[in-house]
N, C-alpha and C positions, 0 to 999 in steps of 0.2 A: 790396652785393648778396650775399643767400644763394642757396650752387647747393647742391643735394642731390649730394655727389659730387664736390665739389672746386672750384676758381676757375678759371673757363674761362681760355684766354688773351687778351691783352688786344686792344684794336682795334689799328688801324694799319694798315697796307697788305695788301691782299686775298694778294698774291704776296708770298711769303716771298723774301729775297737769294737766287741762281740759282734759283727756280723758275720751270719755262719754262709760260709761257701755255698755254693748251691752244689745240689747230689746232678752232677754229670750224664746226660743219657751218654750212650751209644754216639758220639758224630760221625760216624758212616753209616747209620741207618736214614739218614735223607731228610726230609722234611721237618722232623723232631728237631734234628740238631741244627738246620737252617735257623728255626723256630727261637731256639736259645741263642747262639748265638748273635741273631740278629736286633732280640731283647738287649743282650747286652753291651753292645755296640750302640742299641741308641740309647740306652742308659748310663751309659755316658762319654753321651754328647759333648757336655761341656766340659771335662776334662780334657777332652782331644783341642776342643780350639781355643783353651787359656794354654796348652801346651804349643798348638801351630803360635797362639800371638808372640810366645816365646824366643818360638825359634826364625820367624819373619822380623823378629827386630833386630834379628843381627845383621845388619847389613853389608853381607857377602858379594861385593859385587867384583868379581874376579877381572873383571876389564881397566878397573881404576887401581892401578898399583899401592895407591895411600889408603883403598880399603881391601888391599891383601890380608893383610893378619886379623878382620872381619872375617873371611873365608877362612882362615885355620880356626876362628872361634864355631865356627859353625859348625866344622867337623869336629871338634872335642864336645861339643854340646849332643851330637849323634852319640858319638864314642861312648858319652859319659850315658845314658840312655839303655845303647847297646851294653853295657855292665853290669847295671842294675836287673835289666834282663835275663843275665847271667850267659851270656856269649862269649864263645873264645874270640874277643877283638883284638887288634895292633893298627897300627899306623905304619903306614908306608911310606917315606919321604922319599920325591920325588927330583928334587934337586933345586937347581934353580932356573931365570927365565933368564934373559939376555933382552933388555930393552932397546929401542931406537937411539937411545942416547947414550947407549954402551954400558949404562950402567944393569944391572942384576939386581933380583930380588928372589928369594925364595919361594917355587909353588906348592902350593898348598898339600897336607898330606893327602893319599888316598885312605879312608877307614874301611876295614875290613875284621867281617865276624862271621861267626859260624855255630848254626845252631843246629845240635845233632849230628851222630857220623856212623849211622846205624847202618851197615851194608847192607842188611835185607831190604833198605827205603830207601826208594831214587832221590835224588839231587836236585835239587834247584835252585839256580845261580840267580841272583836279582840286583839290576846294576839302578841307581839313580845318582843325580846329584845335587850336591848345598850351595853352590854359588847359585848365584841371578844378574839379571842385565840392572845396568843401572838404571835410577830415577829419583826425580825428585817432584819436589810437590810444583814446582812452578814449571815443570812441564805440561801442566794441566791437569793430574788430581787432582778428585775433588776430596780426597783425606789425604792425612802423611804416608807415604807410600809404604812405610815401615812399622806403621803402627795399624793390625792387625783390626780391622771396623765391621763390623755384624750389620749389615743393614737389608731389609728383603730377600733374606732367606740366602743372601748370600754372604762369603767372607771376602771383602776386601784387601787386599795389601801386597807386596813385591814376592814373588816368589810361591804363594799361595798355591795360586795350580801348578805349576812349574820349579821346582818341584818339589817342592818344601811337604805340599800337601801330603801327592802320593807316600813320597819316600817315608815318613811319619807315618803313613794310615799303615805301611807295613810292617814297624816296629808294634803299633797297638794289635794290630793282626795275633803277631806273638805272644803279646802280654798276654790277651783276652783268650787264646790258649791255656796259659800258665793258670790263668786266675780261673777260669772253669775245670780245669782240672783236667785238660786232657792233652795227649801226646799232640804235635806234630806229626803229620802225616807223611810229611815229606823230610827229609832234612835240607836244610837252609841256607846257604852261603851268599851276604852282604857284600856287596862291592859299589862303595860310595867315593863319589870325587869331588873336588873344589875348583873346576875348570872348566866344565862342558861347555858354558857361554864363552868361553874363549879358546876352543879349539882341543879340548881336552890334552894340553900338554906333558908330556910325560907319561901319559898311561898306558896306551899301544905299547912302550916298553917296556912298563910294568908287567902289562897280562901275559907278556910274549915268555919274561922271564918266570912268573909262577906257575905258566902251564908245562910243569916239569914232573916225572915221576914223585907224586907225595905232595906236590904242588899245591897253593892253594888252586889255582883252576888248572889241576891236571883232570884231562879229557877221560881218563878213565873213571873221574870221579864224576863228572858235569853231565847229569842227562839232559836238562831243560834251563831256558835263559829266556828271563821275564821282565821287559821295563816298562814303568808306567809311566810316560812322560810325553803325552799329547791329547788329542781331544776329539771326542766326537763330532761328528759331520752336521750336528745340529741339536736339539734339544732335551729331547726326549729318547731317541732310539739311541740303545748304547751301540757301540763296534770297537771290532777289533781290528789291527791294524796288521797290514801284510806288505807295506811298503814303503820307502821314504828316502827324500832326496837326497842328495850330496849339497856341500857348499864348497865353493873356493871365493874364500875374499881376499878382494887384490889393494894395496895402495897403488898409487900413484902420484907421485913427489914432482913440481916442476920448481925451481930455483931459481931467482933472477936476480938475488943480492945477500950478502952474508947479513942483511937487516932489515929492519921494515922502515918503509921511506914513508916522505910526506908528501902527499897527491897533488900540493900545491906547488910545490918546491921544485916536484922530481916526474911527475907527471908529464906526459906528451914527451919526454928525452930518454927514459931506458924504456925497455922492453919490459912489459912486467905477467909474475910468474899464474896470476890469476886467471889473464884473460888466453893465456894457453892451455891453464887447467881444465876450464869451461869449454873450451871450443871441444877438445879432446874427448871430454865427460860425454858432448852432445854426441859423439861420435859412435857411442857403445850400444846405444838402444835406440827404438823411435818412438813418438807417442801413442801408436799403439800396441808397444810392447816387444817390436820385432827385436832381435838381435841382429846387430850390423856386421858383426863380429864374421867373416868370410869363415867356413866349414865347421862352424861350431856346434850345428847340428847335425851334422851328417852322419854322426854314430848313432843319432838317439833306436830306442828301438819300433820296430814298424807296430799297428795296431792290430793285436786279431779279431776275427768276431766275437771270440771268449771273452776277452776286454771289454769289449765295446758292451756289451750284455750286461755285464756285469753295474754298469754305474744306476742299472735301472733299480736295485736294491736298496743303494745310498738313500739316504734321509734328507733332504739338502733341497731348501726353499728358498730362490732367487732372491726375492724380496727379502725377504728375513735376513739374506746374509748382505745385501746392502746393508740396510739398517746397522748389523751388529760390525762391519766396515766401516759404517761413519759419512759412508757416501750419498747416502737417502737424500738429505736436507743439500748437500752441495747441486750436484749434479745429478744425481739416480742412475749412473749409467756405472758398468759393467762392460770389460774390455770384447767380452766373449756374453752371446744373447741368451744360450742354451745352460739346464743344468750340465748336459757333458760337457759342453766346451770349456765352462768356468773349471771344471772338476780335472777335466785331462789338463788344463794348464796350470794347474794347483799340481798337481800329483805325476804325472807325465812326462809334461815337456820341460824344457829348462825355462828359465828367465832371469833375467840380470835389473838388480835393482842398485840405484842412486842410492848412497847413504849419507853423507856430510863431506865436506870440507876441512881437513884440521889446518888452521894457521889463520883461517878466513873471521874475519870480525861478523858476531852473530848474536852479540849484545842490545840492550835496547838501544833507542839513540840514534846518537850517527858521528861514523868516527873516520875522517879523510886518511886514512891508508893506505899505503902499497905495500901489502904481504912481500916481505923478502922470500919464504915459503911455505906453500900449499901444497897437503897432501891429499889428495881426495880418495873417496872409500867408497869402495864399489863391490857387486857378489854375483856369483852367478851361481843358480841352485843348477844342480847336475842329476842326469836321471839314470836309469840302467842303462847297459855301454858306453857311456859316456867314462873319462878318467879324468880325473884334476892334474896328470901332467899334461898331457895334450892340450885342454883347455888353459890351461898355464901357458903354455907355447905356443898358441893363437892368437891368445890373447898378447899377450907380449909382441908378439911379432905384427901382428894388425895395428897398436900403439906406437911403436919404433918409425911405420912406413906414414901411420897420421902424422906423428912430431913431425918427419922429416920433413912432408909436403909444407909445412909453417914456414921454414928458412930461419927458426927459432933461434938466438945467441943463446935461450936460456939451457939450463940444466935438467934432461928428463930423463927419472929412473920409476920403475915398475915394479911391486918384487909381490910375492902370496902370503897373507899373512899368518892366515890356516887355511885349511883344507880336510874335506874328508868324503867319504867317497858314498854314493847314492845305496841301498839298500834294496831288495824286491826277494818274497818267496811266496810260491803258490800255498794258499791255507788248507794245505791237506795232510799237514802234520797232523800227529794227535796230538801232540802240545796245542796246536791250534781246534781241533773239536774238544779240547781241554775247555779251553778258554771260552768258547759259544755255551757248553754246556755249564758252565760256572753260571755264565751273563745269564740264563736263561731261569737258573734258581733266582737266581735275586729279581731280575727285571721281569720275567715273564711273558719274554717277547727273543725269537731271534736277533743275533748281533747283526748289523751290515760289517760284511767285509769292505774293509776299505783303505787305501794308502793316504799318506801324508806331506804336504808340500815340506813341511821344516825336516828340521837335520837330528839326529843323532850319530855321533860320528865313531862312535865306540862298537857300534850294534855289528857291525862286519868285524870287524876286528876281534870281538869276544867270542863270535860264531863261526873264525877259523880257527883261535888256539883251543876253544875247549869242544871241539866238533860237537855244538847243538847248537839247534835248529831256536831261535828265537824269537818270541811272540811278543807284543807291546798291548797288552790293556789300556787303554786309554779309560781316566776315570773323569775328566775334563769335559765340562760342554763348548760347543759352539762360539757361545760369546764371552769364554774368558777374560781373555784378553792379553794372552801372555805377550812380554816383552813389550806392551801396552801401557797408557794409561789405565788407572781405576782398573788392573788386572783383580780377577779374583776366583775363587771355587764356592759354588751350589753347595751348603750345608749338606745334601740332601745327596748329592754326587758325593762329596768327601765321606760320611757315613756307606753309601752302597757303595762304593769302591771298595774299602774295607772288607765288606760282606763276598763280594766278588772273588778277593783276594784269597778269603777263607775258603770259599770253595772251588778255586781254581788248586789249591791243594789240596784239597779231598779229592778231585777231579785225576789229579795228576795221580795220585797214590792209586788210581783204582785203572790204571792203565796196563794192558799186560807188555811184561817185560821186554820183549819184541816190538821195537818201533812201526816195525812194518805192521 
């Protein structure tokens, strides 16, 4: 771990040998106990990010099979954490996965704790997770992607904002509890995974099976469900999030020989499997974004004027979000002129994005090849009404009728690799004026309500087996950069998230019992 400024000191115990505790106010009398705990949290600072460079160096990246058992260290490094804490945890094994090549590997455990089971104190379930997308430094970091870099007020490294950060700043949320001396306001329930970047496998049957009378998420016990794992709409104004897409990503495999030929050799005499991949690929979108795809929007849902109204609150500076896109210095342009248009097409409508080619040579150099086979990776974010079978089955069926029009000898199959289904709730829960009134102690400013283009695929699924209503803090700014290069979290956001955190449960505790 690089700090601009020296090596912080190391973890270990909050209270230094004779340091005396501090005397406790009241934490529900309001501002006092903002006061302290927000002392404390930035005192220490640097305990929190030698423990993130920690837990960012493990490199969990749940998409590359050879760093699977990276992602089970990840979650014993929670686990081990959540004990010290003093949580009732376990691990939950999940099974295993079934690869392209037939072969199987183990997914990663779920970790699960619980802190406090006080019936007179509501519940709150909080889900995040320890995997990350992959990367490496010669995709264009400007540090090792996994080594944790402190540079202008921000932390650098894989996983940081997404969600290494959050999910940690909730474990020190507890600590800083314990070590001030005062109760939990709420009681607590952890529910951690090693998959979400790859379609969170295994856990929709996990939740389905614990929400059972005694359950871990039995519904009679679950008032409220809390994830931190996205970002605000731009830099300063924090928001809370009330909605977010679906994904279905598709392969697509074409095959024109059990091996890869020599372009010299074998060139101009077979058919070959790439330049069907390509034609096909062109077939899904156009350059400006349309989808080709016949009846694929025709569920989305219509706009109201409540909608429409609504975007005028967002925070969200045209320019600025070039820039933090990458597009300023290319082109400067922007699919869509307006803040709404950009924002309804982020959060709204659907869109289908180009992702790679597997099979395809993308080395430096230059290598005369014919891919025997090409898989190419494609997605389509999906919005409310919309369903990832349908869209499965449009898709599929609009590819079949492109192949055929080819007269192709070769090999074309199609299949979904995950999927999960889009998100939307109006923010008139009081989980949700929970959560503005939290934002409002610490930042001092109204949230923007606002939804989200990416995916959590979990958030509908946890919000039918334990019937509540779930809200997403986002503690992330604008220009992270998750699943990026040079991703990273604002010292400054990772700190008041924390703070956030603490008083979205004081928040919750002072709700009356009555949802309505």
């Amino acid at each position: 771990f690089f700090l601009a400024g020296g090596f912080s000191r190391g973890c270990g115990a909050m209270l230094a040998a004779g340091e005396k505790r501090p005397t406790p106010p009241d934490p529900g009398t309001g501002s006092s106990g903002d006061e302290v705990f927000s002392k404390y949290i930035d005192d220490h600072k640097h305990d929190y990010i030698m423990r993130l460079s920690e837990f960012v160096a493990i490199p969990g990246v749940s998409a590359e099979p050879e760093r699977r058992p990276a992602v089970r260290r990840a979650c014993l490094w929670v686990k081990s954490w959540l004990d010290k804490l003093g949580g009732a945890t376990r691990l939950e094994e999940l099974g295993e996965e079934k690869l392209g090549d037939g072969s199987s590997i183990p997914l990663p455990p779920a970790v699960l704790a619980q802190f406090g089971d006080d019936p007179a104190k509501r519940t709150l379930l909080v889900y995040g997770h320890l995997d990350v997308m992959p990367a490496r430094a010669s995709d264009g970091w400007d540090t090792e992607p996994f080594v944790l870099t402190e540079r202008g007020g921000a932390l650098f490294g894989r996983g940081s904002t997404d969600d290494k950060g959050p999910v940690s700043g909730w474990l020190w949320v507890v600590e800083a509890h314990q070590a001030l001396g005062w109760e939990l306001p709420v009681n607590i329930r952890f529910l951690f995974e090693g998959m979400e970047e790859s379609g969170s496998k295994g856990l929709p049957e996990l939740c389905r099976r614990l929400a059972t009378p005694g359950g871990f998420l039995d519904p009679r016990a679950i008032d409220f469900i809390c994830i931190s794992d996205n970002y605000w709409t731009g830099k300063s104004k924090p928001c809370i999030t009330h909605g977010l897409r679906g994904n279905v990503y598709f392969h697509l495999e074409v095959v024109c020989a059990k091996k890869d030929l020599h372009s010299g050799v074998l060139g101009g005499a077979v058919p070959e499997a790439m330049t069907d991949l390509v034609h096909l690929m062109s077939r899904l979108v156009d350059s400006s974004g349309k989808i080709l795809i016949p009846g694929i929007s025709d569920d989305v849902a219509t706009i109201s004027e409540k909608e429409r109204e609504s975007y005028e609150q967002v925070d969200f500076d045209l320019e600025t979000f070039k820039k933090d896109a990458g597009v300023d210095e290319v082109h400067g342009r922007l699919l869509h002129e307006t803040k709404e248009g950009v924002l309804m097409h982020r959060w709204r409508f659907p869109c289908l994005s180009l992702h790679g080619i597997e099979g395809a040579f993308d080395g430096a150099g230059s290598k005369t090849v014919i891919p025997g086979r090409v898989v190419g990776k494609f997605s389509i974010r999906i919005v409310p009404n919309q369903h990832p079978d349908r869209v499965e089955a449009l898709t599929k069926q609009y590819l079949e009728a492109e192949f055929a029009k080819l007269k192709s000898p070769n090999k074309m199959r199609v299949w979904v690799a995950k999927a999960g289904l889009p998100w939307y709730r109006e923010p008139d829960h009081p989980s949700f004026k929970a959560a503005a009134a939290a934002t409002r102690r610490v930042h001092g400013v109204d949230p923007a309500f606002t939804r989200e283009g990416g995916s959590i695929p979990i958030t509908e699924v946890l919000e039918d087996v334990c019937e509540a209503v779930c809200v997403h803090i986002p503690i992330g700014a604008s220009d992270d950069g998750a699943h990026s290069q040079n991703e990273k979290i604002d010292v400054a956001n990772f700190l008041n998230g924390m703070k956030v955190m603490r008083c979205y449960l004081d928040e919750l505790a002072r709700l009356h019992r009555d949802p309505d």
